[in-house]
SEKOL-452747 format. One record per residue (C-alpha): residue number from 1; residue in three letters; x, y, z. Coordinates in nm, 2 decimals, always signed. Layout:
% residues N
<NUM, 'Ala', <X, Y, Z>>
...
//
This chain:
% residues 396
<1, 'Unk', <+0.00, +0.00, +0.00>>
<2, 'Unk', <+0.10, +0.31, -0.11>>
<3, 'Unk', <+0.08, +0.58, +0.19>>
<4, 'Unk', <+0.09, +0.94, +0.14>>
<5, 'Unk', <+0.02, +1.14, +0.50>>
<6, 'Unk', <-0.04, +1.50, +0.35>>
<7, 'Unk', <-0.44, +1.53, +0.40>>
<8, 'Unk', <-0.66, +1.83, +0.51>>
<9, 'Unk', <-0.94, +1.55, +0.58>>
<10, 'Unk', <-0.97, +1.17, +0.47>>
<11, 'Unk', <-0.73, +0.91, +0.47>>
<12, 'Unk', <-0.46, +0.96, +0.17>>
<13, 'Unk', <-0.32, +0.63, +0.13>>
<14, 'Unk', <-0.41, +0.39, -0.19>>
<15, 'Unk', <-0.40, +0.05, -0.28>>
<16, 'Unk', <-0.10, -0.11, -0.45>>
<17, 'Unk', <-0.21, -0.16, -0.82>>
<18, 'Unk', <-0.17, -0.59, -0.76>>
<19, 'Unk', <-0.46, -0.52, -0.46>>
<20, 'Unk', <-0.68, -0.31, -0.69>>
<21, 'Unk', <-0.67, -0.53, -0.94>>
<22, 'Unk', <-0.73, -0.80, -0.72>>
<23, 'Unk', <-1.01, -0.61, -0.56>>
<24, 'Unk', <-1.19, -0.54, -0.92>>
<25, 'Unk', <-1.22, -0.91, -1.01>>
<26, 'Unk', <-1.37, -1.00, -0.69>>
<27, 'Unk', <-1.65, -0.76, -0.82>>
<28, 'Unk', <-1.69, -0.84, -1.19>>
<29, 'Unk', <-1.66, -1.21, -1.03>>
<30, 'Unk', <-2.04, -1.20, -0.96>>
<31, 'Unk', <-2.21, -1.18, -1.30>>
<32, 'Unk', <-2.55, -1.11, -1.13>>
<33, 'Unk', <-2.42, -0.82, -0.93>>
<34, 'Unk', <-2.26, -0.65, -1.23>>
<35, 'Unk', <-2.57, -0.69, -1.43>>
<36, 'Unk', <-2.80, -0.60, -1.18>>
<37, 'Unk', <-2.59, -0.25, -1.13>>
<38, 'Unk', <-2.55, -0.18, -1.52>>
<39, 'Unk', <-2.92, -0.21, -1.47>>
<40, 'Unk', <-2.98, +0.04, -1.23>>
<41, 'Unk', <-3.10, +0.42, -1.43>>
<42, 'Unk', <-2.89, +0.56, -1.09>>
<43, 'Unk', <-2.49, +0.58, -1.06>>
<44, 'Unk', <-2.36, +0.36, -0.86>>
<45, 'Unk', <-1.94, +0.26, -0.78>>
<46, 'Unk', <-1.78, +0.03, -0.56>>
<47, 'Unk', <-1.50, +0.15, -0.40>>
<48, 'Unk', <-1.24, +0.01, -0.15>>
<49, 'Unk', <-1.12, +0.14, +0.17>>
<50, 'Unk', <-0.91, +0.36, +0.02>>
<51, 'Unk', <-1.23, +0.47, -0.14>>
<52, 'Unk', <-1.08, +0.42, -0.48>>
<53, 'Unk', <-1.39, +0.30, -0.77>>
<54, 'Unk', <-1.29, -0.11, -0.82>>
<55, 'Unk', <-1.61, -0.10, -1.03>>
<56, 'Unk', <-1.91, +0.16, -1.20>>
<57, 'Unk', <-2.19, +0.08, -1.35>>
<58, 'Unk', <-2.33, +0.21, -1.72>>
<59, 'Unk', <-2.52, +0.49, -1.54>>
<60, 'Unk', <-2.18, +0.62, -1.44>>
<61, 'Unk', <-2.00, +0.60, -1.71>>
<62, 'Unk', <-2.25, +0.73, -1.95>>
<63, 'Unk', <-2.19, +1.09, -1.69>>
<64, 'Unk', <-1.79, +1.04, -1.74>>
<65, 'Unk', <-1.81, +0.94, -2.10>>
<66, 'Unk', <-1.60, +0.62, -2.06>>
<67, 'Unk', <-1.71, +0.32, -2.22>>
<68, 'Unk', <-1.48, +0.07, -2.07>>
<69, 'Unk', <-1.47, +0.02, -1.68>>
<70, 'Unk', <-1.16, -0.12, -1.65>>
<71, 'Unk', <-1.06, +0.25, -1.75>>
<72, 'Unk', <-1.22, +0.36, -1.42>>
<73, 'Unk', <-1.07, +0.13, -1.18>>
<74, 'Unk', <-0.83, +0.32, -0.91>>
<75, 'Unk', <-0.99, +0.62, -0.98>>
<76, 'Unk', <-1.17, +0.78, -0.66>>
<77, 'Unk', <-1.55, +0.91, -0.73>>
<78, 'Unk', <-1.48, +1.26, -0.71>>
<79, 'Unk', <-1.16, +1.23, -0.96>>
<80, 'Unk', <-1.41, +1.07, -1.19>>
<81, 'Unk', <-1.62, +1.33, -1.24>>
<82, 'Unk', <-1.35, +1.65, -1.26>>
<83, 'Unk', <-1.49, +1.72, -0.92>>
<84, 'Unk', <-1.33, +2.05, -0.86>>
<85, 'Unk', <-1.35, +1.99, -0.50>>
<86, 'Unk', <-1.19, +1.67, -0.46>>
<87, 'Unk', <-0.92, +1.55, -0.75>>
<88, 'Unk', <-0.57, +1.46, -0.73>>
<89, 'Unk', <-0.27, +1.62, -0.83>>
<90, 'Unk', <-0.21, +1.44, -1.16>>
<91, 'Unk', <-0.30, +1.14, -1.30>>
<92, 'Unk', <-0.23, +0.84, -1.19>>
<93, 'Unk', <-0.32, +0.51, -1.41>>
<94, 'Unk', <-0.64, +0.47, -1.39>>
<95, 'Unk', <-0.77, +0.84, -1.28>>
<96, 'Unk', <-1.04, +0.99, -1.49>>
<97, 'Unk', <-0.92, +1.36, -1.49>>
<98, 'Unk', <-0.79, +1.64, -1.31>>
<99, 'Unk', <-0.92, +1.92, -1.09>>
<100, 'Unk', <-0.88, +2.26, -1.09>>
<101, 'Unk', <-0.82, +2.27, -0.70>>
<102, 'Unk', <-0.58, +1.90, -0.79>>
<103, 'Unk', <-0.26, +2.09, -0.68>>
<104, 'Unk', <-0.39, +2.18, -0.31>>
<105, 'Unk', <-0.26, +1.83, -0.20>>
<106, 'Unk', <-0.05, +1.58, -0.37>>
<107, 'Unk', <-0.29, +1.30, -0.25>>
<108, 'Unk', <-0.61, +1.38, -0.42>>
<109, 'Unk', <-0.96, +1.33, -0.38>>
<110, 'Unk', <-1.10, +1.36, -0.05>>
<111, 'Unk', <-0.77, +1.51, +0.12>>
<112, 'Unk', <-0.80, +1.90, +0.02>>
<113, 'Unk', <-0.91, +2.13, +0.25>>
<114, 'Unk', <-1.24, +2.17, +0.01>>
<115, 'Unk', <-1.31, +1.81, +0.13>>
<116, 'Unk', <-1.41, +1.82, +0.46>>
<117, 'Unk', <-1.75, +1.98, +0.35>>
<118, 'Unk', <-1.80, +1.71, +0.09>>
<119, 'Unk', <-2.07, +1.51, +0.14>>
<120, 'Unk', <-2.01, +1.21, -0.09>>
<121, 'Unk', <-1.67, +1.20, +0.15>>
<122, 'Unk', <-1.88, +1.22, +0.44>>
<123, 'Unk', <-2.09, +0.96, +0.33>>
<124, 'Unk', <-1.83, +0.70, +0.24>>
<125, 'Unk', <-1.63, +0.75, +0.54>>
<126, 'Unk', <-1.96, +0.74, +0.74>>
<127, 'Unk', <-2.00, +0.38, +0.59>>
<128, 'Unk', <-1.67, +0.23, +0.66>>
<129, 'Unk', <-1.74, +0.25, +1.03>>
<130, 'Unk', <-2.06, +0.03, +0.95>>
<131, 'Unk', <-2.29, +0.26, +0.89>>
<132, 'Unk', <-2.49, +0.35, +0.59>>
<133, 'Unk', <-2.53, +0.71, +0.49>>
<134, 'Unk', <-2.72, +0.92, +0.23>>
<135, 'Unk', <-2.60, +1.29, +0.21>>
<136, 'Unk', <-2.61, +1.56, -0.03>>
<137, 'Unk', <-2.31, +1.71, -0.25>>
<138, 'Unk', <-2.26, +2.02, -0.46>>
<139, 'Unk', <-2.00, +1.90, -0.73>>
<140, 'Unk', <-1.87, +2.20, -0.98>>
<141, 'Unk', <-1.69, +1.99, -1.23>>
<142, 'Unk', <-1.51, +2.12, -1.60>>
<143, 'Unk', <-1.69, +1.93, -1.90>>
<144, 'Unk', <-1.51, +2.03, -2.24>>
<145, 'Unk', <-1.34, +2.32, -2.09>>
<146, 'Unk', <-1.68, +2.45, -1.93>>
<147, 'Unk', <-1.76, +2.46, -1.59>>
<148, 'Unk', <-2.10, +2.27, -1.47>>
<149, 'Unk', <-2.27, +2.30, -1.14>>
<150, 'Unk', <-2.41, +1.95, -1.00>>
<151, 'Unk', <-2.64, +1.90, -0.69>>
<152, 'Unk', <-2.63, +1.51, -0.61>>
<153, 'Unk', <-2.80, +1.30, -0.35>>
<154, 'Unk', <-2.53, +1.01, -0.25>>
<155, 'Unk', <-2.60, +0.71, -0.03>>
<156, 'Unk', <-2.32, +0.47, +0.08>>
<157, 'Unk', <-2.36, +0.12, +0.24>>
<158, 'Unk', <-2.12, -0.08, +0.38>>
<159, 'Unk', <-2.05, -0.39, +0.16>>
<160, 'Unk', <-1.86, -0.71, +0.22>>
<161, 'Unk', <-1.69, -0.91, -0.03>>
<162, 'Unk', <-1.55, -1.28, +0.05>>
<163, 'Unk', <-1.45, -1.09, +0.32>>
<164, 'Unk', <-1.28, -0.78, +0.17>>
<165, 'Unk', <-1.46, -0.46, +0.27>>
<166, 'Unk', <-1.63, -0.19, +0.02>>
<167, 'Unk', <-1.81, +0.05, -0.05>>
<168, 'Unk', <-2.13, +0.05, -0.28>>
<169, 'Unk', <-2.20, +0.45, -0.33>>
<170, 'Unk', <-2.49, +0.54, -0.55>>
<171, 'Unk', <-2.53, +0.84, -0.71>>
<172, 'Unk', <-2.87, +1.05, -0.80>>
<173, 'Unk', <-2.84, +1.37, -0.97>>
<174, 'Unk', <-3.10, +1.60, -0.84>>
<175, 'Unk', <-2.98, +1.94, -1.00>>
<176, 'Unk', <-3.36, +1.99, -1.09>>
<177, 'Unk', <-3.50, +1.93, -0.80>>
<178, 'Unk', <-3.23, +2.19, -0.68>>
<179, 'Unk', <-3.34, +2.44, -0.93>>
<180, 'Unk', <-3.68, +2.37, -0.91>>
<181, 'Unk', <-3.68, +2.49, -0.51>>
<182, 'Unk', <-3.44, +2.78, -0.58>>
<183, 'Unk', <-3.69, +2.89, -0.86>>
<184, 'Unk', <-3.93, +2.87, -0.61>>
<185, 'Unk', <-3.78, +3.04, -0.33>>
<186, 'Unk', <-3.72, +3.30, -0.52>>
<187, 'Unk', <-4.09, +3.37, -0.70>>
<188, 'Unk', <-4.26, +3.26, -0.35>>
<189, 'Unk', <-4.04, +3.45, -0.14>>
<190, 'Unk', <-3.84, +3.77, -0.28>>
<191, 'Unk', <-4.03, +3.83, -0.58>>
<192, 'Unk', <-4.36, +3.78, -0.38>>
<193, 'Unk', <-4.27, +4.03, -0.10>>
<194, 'Unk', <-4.14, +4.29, -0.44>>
<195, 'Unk', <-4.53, +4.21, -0.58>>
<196, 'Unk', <-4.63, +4.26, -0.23>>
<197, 'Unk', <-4.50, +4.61, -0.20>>
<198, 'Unk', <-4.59, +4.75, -0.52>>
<199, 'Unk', <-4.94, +4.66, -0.43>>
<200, 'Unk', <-4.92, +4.84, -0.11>>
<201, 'Unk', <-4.81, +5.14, -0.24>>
<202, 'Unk', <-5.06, +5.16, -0.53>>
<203, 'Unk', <-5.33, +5.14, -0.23>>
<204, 'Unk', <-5.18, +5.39, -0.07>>
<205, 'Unk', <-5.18, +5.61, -0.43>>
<206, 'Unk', <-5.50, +5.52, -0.53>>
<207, 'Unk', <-5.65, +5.67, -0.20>>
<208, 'Unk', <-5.49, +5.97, -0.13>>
<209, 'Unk', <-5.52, +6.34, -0.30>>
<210, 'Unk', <-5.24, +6.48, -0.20>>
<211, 'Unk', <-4.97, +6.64, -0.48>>
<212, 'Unk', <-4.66, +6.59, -0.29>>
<213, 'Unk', <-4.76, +6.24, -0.11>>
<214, 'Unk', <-4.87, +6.13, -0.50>>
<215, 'Unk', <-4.51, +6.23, -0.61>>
<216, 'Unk', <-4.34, +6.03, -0.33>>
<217, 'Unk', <-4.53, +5.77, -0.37>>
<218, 'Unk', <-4.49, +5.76, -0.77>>
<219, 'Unk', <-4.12, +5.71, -0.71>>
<220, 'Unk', <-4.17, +5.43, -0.45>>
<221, 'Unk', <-4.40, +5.26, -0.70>>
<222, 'Unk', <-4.09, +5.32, -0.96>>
<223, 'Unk', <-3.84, +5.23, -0.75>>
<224, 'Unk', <-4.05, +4.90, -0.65>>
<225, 'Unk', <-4.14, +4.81, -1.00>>
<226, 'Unk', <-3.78, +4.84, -1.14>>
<227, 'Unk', <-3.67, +4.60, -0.85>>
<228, 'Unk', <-3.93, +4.36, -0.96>>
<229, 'Unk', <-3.85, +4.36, -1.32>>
<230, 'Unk', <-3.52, +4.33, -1.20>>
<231, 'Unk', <-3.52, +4.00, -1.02>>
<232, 'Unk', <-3.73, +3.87, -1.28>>
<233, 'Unk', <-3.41, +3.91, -1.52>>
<234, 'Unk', <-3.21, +3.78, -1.31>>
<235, 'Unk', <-3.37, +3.45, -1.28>>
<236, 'Unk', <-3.44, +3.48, -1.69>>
<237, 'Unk', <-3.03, +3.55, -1.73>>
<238, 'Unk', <-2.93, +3.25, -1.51>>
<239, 'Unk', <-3.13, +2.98, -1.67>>
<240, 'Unk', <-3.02, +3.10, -2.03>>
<241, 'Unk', <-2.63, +3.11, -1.91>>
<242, 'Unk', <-2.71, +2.77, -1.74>>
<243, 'Unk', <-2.80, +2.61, -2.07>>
<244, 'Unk', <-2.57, +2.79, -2.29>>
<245, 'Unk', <-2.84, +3.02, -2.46>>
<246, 'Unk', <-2.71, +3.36, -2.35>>
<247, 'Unk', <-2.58, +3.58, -2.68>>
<248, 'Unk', <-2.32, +3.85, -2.53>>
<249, 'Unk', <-2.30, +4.18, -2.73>>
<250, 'Unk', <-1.97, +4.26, -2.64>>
<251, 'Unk', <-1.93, +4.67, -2.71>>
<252, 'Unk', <-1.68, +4.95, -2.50>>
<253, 'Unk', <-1.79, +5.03, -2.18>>
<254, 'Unk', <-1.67, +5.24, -1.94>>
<255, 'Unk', <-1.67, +5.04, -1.58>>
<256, 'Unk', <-1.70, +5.36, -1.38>>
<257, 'Unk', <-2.02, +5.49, -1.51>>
<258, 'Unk', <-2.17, +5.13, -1.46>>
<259, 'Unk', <-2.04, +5.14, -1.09>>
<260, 'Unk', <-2.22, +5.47, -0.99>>
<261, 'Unk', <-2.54, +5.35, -1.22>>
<262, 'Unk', <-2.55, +5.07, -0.99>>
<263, 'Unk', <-2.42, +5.22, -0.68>>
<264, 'Unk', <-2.77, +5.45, -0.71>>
<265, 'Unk', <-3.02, +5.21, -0.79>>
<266, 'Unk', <-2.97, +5.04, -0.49>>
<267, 'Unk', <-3.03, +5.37, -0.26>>
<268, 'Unk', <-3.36, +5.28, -0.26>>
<269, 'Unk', <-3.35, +4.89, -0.27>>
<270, 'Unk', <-3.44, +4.67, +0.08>>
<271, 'Unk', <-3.13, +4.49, +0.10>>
<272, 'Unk', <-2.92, +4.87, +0.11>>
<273, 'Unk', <-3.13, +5.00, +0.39>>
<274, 'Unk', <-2.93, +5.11, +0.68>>
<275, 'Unk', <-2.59, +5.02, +0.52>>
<276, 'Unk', <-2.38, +5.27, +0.30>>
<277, 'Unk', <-2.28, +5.17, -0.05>>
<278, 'Unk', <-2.02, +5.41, -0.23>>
<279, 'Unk', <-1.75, +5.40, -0.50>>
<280, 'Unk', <-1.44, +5.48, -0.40>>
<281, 'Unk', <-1.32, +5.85, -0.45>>
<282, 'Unk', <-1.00, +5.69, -0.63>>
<283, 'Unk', <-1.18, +5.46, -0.82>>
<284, 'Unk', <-1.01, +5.47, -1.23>>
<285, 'Unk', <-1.14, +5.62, -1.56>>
<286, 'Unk', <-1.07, +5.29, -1.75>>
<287, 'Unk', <-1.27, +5.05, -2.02>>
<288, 'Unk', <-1.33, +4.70, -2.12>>
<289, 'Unk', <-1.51, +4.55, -2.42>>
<290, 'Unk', <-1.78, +4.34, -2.26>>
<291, 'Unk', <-2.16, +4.29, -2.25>>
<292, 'Unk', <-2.26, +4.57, -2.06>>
<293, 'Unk', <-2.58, +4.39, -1.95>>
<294, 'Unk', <-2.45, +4.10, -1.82>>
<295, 'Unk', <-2.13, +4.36, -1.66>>
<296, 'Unk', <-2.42, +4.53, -1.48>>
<297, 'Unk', <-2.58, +4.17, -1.37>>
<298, 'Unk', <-2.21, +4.07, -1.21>>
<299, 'Unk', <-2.18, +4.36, -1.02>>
<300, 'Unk', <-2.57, +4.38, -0.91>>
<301, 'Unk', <-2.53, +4.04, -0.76>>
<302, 'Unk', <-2.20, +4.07, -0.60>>
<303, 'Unk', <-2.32, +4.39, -0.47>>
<304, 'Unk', <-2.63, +4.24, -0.28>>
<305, 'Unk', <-2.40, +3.95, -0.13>>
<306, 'Unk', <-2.18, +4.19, +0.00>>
<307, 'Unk', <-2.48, +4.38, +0.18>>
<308, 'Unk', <-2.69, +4.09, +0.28>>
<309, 'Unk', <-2.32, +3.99, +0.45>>
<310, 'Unk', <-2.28, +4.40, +0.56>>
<311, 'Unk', <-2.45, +4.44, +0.93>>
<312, 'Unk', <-2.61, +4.79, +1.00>>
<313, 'Unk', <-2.40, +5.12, +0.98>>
<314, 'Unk', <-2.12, +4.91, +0.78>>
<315, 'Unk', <-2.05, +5.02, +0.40>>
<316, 'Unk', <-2.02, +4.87, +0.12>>
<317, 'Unk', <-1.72, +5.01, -0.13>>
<318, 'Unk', <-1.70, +4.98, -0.53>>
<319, 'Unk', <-1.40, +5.06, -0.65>>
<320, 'Unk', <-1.20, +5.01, -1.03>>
<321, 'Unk', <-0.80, +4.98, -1.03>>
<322, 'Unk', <-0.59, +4.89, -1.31>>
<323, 'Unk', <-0.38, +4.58, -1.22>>
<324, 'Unk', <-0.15, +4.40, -1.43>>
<325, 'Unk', <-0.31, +4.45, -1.76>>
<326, 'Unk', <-0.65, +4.40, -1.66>>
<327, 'Unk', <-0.94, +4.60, -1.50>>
<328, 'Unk', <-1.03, +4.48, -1.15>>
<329, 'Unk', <-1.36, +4.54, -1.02>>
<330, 'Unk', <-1.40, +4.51, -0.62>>
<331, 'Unk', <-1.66, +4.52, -0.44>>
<332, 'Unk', <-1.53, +4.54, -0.07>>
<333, 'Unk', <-1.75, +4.47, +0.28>>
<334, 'Unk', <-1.57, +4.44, +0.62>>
<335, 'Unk', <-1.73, +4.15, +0.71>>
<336, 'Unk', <-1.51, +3.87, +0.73>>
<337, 'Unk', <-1.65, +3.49, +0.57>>
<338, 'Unk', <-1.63, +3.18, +0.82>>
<339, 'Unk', <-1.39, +2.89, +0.68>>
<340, 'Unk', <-1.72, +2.73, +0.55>>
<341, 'Unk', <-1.84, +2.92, +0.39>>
<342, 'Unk', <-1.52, +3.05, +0.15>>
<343, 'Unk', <-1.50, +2.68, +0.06>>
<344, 'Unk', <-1.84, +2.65, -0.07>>
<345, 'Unk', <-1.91, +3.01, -0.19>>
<346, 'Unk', <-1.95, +2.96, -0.57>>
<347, 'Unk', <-2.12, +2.62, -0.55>>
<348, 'Unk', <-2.47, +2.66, -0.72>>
<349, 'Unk', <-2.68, +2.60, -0.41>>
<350, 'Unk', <-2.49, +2.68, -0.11>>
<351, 'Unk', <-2.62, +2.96, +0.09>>
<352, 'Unk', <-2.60, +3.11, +0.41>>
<353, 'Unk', <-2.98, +3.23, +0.38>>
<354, 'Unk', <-3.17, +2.93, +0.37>>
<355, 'Unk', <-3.25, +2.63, +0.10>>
<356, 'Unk', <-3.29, +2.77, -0.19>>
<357, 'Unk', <-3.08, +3.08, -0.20>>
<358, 'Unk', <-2.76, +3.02, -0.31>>
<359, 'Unk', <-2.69, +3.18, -0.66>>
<360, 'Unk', <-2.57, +3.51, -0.67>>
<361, 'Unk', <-2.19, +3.43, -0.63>>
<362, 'Unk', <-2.25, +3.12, -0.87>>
<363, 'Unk', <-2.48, +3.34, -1.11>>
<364, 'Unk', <-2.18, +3.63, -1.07>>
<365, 'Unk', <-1.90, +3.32, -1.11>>
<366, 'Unk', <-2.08, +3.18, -1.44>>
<367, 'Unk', <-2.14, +3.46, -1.61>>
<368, 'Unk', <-1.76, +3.64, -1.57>>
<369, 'Unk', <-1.56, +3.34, -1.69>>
<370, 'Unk', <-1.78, +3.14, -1.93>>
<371, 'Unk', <-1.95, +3.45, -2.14>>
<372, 'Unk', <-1.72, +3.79, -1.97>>
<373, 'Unk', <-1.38, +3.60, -2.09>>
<374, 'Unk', <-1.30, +3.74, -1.75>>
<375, 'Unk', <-1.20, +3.57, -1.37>>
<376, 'Unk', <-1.37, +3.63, -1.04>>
<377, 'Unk', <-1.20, +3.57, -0.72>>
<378, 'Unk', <-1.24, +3.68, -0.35>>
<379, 'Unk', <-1.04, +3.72, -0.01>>
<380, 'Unk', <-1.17, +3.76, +0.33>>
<381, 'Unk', <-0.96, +3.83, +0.68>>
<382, 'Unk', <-1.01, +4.03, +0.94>>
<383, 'Unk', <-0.75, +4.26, +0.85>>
<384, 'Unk', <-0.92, +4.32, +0.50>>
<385, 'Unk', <-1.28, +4.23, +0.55>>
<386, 'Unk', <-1.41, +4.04, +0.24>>
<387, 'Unk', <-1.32, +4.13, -0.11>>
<388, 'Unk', <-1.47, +4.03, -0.45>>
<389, 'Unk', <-1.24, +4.08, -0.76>>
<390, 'Unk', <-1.37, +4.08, -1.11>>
<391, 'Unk', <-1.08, +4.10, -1.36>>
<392, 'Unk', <-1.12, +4.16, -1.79>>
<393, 'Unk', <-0.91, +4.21, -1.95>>
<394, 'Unk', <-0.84, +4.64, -2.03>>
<395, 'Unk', <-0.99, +4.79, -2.39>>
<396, 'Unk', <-0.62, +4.89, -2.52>>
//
């Protein structure tokens, strides 16, 4: 047995090739159990102590796009799948592909520090002390050089073979069902209470006579409406970026202009009340060659997750620097992010709002790098509170 020590969470060491080999015929050994999981619509892998896939079913490989499973065996569930999360430096024979997080550790799947919130990993280690487990897992994995959000319900059961233990982990993807209650959510909760207030104040409007309360009141309606329409978008935006039907019209635009735009529509928005959002007096002059639609949509959803995060009296600061060739956009809060939560703040449906809520960072994440051309990053300490960076590239 191979034993590397370096982990952040599960067990690092692997199985000599002789043992995995000898571990995978054990499995196809039993015709009936192979053909019963090739029959199964669900994924479903048996892995070894070392949680390494000794065998996958059809189901699974139709996700991977192998067609032999001898191609799979060695390779740990998460490796499998490009989980971001969870994959190994490097290949090793055997491994289905790399990760974009693969040189945090040297040991792979299950060992980096974004592990430890993994719930396939929970699950399997769950069932090698006897127990059998069903947990759900965000997975953001790369397919054809484009990254894809997956919400998975995983189950693992202790399994015993001729006295060799495993694991049989099955696999549901329920990234609908996901959707389906963020959509939800949203309509039944935010967009509701929006609907909710533009009826109020056109109750208040239809009754009253008076010239200056009808002008407040007109904006209020205004400012209402537009917020309505506005999360409407949002949702429209998402599900067309989602499924690759977004069409960017990428013309000049000049960031600071979009900044302050935004910066004052949100005076008058519920999430901005009693918190201060400004751009920064030395904010730059500079431009890009983007969609200034979807720009606008970035920066709209980073801005509400930095004062959803922002406690009363705190501000929230816009700012637009020229680093390194490229025009970084930050939007800055001095709140600082619990370990937790930076490791799961771009998956699709984490949130710390409830079920249901977690797309603004993913929405901001998806449509900066696969329509923007651009990268979006963060950093949060006490010293510097928390930080989101959007970088495109500068219009020369």
């Amino acid at each position: 047995m191979n034993t590397i020590l370096d982990t952040a969470f599960a067990p690092a060491a692997r199985c000599t090739p002789e043992e995995l080999q000898r571990q995978h015929a054990l499995i196809v050994g039993l015709p009936q159990v192979v053909r019963f999981l090739d029959a199964l619509p669900t994924m479903a892998l048996v892995l070894n102590t070392q949680r390494q896939i000794v065998f996958a079913n059809r189901a699974f490989l139709a996700l991977v796009g192998v067609t032999d499973a001898a191609e799979l065996v060695g390779r740990r569930h998460g490796e499998a799948v490009d989980c971001i999360r969870t994959s190994a430096l490097g290949l090793r024979p055997g491994e289905a592909a790399h990760c974009v997080h693969a040189n945090e550790t040297p040991a792979g799947c299950g060992t980096t520090v974004f592990c430890k919130n993994c719930g396939a990993v929970r699950a399997i280690l769950n069932s090698q002390t006897g127990v059998e487990d069903v947990q759900e897992c965000r997975l953001t994995r790369q397919v054809q050089r484009q990254t894809e959000a997956l919400d998975l319900r995983v189950w693992a059961r202790p399994l015993d073979v001729e006295g060799t233990p495993f694991t049989l982990f099955t696999v549901a993807d329920i990234s609908s069902e996901k959707r389906r209650q963020a959509l939800e959510r949203i309509f039944f909760h935010d967009i509701l209470n929006t609907a909710g207030a533009v009826q109020g104040v056109a109750e208040i409007l239809r009754d009253t006579k008076d010239a200056r309360e009808i002008s407040e009141l007109t904006g209020m309606l205004w400012s209402s409406s537009e917020q309505l329409v506005d999360e409407i978008n949002a949702q429209s935006v998402l599900s067309k970026a989602e499924n690759n039907e977004l069409v960017i019209r990428p013309v000049p635009v000049a960031v600071l202009p979009v900044l302050r735009e935004v910066a004052a529509a949100f005076q008058a928005h519920e999430v901005a009340r009693e918190r201060v959002l400004c751009v920064a007096p030395e904010a730059q002059e500079l431009q890009v060659r983007t969609d200034v639609t979807l720009l606008r949509r970035v920066v709209i959803n980073l801005i509400k997750n930095a004062l959803e995060a922002s406690a009363p009296g705190e501000i929230v600061t816009l700012n637009a620097q020229r680093l390194a060739g490229q025009v970084a956009l930050t939007v800055h809060n001095p709140a600082v992010m619990p370990e937790e939560i930076r490791l799961q703040i771009f998956n699709r449906s984490f949130s710390t709002r409830g079920p249901g809520r977690g797309l603004g960072t993913y929405s901001a994440q998806l449509l900066t790098e696969r329509y923007l051309g651009g990268h979006i990053s963060f950093v949060s300490t006490p010293a510097r509170g928390t930080i989101f960076t959007v970088s495109l590239p500068v219009l020369a």
